[in-house]
C-alpha positions in Angstrom: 87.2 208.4 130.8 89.4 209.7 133.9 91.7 212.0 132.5 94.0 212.1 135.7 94.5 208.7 134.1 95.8 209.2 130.9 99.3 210.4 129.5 100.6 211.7 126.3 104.0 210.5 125.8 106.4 209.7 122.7 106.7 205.7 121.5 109.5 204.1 122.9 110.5 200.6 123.3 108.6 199.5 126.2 105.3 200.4 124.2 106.1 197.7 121.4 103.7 194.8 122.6 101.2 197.4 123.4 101.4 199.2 120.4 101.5 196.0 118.0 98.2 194.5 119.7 96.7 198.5 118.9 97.9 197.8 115.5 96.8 194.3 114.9 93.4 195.3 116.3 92.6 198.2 113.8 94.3 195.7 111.0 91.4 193.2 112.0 88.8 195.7 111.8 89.5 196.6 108.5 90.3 200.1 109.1 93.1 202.6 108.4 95.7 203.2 111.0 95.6 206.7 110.8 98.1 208.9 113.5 100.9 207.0 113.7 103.0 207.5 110.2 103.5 204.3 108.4 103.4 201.8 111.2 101.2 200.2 109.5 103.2 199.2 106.6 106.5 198.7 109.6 107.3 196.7 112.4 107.4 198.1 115.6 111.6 198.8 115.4 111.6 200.4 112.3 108.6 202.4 113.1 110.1 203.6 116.2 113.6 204.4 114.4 111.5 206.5 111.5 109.5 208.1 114.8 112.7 209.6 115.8 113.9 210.5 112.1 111.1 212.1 111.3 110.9 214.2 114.7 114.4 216.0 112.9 113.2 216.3 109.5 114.5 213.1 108.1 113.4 209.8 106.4 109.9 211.3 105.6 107.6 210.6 103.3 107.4 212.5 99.9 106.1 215.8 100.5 105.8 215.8 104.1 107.2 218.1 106.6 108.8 217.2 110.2 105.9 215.1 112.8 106.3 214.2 116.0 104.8 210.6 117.4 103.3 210.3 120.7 100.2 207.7 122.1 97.9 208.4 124.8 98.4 205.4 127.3 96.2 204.4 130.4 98.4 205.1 133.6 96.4 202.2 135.2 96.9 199.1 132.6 99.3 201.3 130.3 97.1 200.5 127.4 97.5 201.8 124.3 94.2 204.4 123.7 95.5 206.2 121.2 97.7 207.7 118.5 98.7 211.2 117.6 100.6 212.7 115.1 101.8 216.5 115.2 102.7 217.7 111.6 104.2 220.7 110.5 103.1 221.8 107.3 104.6 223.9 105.1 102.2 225.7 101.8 103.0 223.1 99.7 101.9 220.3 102.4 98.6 222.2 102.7 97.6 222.6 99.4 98.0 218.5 99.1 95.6 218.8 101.7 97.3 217.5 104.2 96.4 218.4 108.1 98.2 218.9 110.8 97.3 216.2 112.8 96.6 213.2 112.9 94.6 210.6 115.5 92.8 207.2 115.9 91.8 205.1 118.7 91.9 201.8 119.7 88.8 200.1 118.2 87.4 198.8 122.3 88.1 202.5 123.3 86.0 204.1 121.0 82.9 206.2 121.8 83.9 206.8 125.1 85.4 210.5 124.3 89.3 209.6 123.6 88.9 211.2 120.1 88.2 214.4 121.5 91.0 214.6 124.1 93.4 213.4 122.0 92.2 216.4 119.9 92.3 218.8 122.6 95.8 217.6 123.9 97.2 218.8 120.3 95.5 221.5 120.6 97.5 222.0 123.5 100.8 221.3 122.0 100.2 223.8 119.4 99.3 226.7 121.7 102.3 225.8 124.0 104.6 225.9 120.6 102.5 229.4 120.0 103.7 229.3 116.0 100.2 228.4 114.5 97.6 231.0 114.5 95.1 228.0 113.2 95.5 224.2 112.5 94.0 222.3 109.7 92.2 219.3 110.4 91.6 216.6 107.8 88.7 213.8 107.8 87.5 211.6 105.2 84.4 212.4 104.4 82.3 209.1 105.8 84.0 209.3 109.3 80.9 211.1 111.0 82.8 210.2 114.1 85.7 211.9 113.7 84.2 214.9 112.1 82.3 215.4 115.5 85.3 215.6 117.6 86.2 218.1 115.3 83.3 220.6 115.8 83.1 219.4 119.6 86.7 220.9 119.8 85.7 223.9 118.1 86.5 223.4 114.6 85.4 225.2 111.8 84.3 223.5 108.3 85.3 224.9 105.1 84.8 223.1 102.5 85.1 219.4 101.0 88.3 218.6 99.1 89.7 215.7 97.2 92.9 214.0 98.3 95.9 214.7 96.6 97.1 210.6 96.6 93.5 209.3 95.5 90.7 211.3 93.5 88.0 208.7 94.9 88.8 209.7 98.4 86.6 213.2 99.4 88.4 215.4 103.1 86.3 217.6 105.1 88.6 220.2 105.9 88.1 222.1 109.4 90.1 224.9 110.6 90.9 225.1 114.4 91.8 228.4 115.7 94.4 228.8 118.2 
């Protein structure tokens, strides 16, 4: 991974066939499409209209506080590598057990450390906003993966939860500090 290579950037509509074949991939996998809202459940347009929406506080989903979108594109091929999701929470968003982030990459990107700086580029956004003293950071409990980028970016665990949509469905929650 070059990181001189890379940019964060918010969705617009230039990223449409790049994003859908990012989509379609994790869809064929199996997976969740975790980062990105509810894209999954959206085409492209309407995603990128909710993107906006939700950036102001509007149009999101129950219980949910403003998020900004953005995806972590290859200057080189402008590939789609990733997607990231800022949240701000609120108490009541927390104690769903909701985090303040959110991130996946693309299924042939993986393993090759994208996880990580898409971790440590919200980290960045946060300390730039300088409003958090700590973040919380949400995995599900099998995703070994993403619990690693976690503690490799210096978060703390502290405990397992269950989530508030699912009782089935056990979070590691980690706390970042800022």
């Amino acid at each position: 991974m070059k990181k001189y290579d890379l940019k964060l950037v918010e969705p617009n509509a230039t990223h449409q066939v790049a994003m859908e074949k990012f989509k379609q991939d994790i869809i064929d996998e199996g997976l969740w499409l975790e980062g990105c809202g509810n894209f999954i459940n959206e085409d492209f347009s309407t995603w990128l209209k909710n993107c906006d929406l939700q950036k102001c506080g509007k149009n999101l989903p129950s219980g949910m506080t403003k998020r900004t979108q953005y995806i972590l594109l290859r200057v080189s091929d402008e590939k789609v590598i990733g997607t990231l999701e800022i949240r701000e929470l609120d108490k009541q968003s927390i104690e769903r057990n909701y985090g303040h982030v959110g991130y996946c990459v693309a299924i042939d990107e993986r393993n090759k450390g994208y996880g990580r700086e898409l971790l440590r580029l919200a980290c960045e956004i946060f300390k730039k906003d300088g409003t958090q003293e700590s973040i919380v950071i949400m995995t599900v409990d099998d995703n070994v993966a993403s619990q690693k980028t976690v503690i490799s970016n210096g978060g703390v665990y502290t405990g397992t939860v269950t989530d508030h949509n699912d009782a089935s469905i056990k979070l590691h929650k980690y706390i970042l500090k800022m």
